[in-house]
C-alpha positions as CSV (number, residue, x, y, z in Angstrom):
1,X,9.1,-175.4,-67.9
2,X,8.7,-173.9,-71.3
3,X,4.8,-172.8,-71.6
4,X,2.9,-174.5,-74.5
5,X,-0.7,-173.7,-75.8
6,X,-2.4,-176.1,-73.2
7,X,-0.6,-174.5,-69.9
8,X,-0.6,-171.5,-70.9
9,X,-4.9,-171.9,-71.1
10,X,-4.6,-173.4,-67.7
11,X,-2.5,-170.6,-66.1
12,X,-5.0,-167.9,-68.0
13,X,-8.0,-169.8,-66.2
14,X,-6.4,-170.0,-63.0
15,X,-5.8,-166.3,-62.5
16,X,-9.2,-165.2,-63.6
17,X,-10.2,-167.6,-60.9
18,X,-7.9,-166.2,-58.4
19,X,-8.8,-162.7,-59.2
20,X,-12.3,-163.8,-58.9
21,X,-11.6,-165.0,-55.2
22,X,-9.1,-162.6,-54.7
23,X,-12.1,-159.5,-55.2
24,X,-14.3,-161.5,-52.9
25,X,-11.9,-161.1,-50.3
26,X,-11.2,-157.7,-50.4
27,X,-15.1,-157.2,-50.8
28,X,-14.5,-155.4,-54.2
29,X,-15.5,-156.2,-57.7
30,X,-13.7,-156.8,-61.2
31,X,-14.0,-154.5,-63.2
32,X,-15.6,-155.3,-66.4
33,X,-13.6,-153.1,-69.0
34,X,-13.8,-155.1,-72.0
35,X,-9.8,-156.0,-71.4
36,X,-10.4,-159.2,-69.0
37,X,-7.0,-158.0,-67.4
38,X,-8.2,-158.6,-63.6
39,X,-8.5,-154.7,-62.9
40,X,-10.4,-153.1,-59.9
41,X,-10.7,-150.0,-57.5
42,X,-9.0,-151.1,-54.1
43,X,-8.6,-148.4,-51.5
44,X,-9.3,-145.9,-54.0
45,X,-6.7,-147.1,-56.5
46,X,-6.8,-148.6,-59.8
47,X,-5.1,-152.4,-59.2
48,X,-4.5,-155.0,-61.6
49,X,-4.6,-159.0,-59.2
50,X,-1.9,-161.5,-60.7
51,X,-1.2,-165.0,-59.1
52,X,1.3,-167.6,-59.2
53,X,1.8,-171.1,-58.0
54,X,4.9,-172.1,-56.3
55,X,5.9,-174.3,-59.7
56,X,6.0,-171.1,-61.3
57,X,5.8,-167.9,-59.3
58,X,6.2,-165.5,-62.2
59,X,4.1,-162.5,-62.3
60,X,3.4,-161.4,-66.3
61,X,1.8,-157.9,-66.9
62,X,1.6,-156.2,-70.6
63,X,3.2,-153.0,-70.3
64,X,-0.5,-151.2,-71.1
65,X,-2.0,-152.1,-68.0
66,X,0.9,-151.7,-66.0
67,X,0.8,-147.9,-67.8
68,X,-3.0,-147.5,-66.5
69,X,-3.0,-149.4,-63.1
70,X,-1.3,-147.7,-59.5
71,X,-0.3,-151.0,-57.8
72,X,-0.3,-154.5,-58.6
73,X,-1.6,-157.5,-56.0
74,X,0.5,-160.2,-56.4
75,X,-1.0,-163.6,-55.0
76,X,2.0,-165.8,-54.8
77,X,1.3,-169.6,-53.6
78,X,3.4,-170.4,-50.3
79,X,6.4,-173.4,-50.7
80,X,4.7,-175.0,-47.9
81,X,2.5,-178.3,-49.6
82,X,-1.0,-177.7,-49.4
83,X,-2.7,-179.1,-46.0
84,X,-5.4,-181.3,-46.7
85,X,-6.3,-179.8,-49.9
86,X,-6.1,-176.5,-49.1
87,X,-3.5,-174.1,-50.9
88,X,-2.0,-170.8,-48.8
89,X,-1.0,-167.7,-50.9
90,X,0.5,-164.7,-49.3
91,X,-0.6,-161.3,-51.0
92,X,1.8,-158.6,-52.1
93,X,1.0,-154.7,-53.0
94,X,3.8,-153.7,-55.7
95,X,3.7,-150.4,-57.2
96,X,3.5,-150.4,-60.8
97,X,6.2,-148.3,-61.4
98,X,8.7,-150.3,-59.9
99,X,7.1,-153.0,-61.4
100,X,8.0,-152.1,-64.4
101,X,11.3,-150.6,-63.5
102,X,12.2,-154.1,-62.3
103,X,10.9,-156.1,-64.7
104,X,12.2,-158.9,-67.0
105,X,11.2,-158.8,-70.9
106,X,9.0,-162.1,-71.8
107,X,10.6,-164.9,-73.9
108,X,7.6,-165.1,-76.4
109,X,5.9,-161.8,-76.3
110,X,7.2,-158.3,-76.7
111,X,4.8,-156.4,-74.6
112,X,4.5,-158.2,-71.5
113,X,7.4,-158.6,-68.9
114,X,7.7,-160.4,-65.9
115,X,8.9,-160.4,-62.7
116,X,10.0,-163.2,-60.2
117,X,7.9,-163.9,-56.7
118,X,11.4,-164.5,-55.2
119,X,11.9,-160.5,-55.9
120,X,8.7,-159.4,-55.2
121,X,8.7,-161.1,-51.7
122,X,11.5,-159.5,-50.8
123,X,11.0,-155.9,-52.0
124,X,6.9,-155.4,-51.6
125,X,5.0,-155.1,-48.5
126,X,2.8,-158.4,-47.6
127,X,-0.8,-157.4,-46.9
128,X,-2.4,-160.4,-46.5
129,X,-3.0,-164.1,-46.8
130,X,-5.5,-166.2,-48.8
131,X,-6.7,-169.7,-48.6
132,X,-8.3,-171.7,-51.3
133,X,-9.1,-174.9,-53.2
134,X,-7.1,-174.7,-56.2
């Protein structure tokens, strides 16, 4: 599904949530940069937290924060249907490096690429799983 001006809002509001809930689990804050690029300190390293749902498990970065981060958390929604509301995400630590070494160019904008969860879950360590509402 192509992105238009109204999803593309949505998907921006989801992962701030999911960052937001994300921090809270790992008992750390966002930090507040000016950017609103989802960045904190996790186990001493600079991290940017990206999410997908399963109808679109992309992860999108602009090169510039994948230049200043160590790792990226990728919060990818499981293919399983939600149980009774409730949505299961499994949490991956890529390094940004590879990140970028691996990534795909976007379709609409030059500076940010993307890379599929399909890849990620296959190459990048699992190190944890989240439950949530949305």
């Amino acid at each position: 599904m192509v992105q238009d001006e109204d999803s593309g809002r949505a998907g921006n509001n989801f992962g701030h949530l999911m960052a937001k809930h994300a921090a809270k689990h790992f008992g750390v804050k966002l930090l507040d940069n000016g950017n609103n690029s989802n960045e904190t300190i996790l186990d001493g390293q600079k991290v940017v937290i990206k999410s997908a749902h399963k109808s679109n498990n992309r992860i999108g970065i602009p090169h510039n924060v994948l230049d200043r981060v160590d790792n990226v958390i990728a919060i990818l929604e499981d293919k399983t249907s939600p149980d009774n509301g409730i949505h299961k995400y499994s949490i991956y630590k890529i390094d940004s490096k590879w990140f970028k070494s691996e990534m795909k160019p976007d379709y609409k904008r030059d500076n940010v690429g993307h890379l599929g969860g399909g890849k990620i879950r296959k190459h990048s360590p699992k190190i944890g799983v989240l439950s949530c509402y949305f």
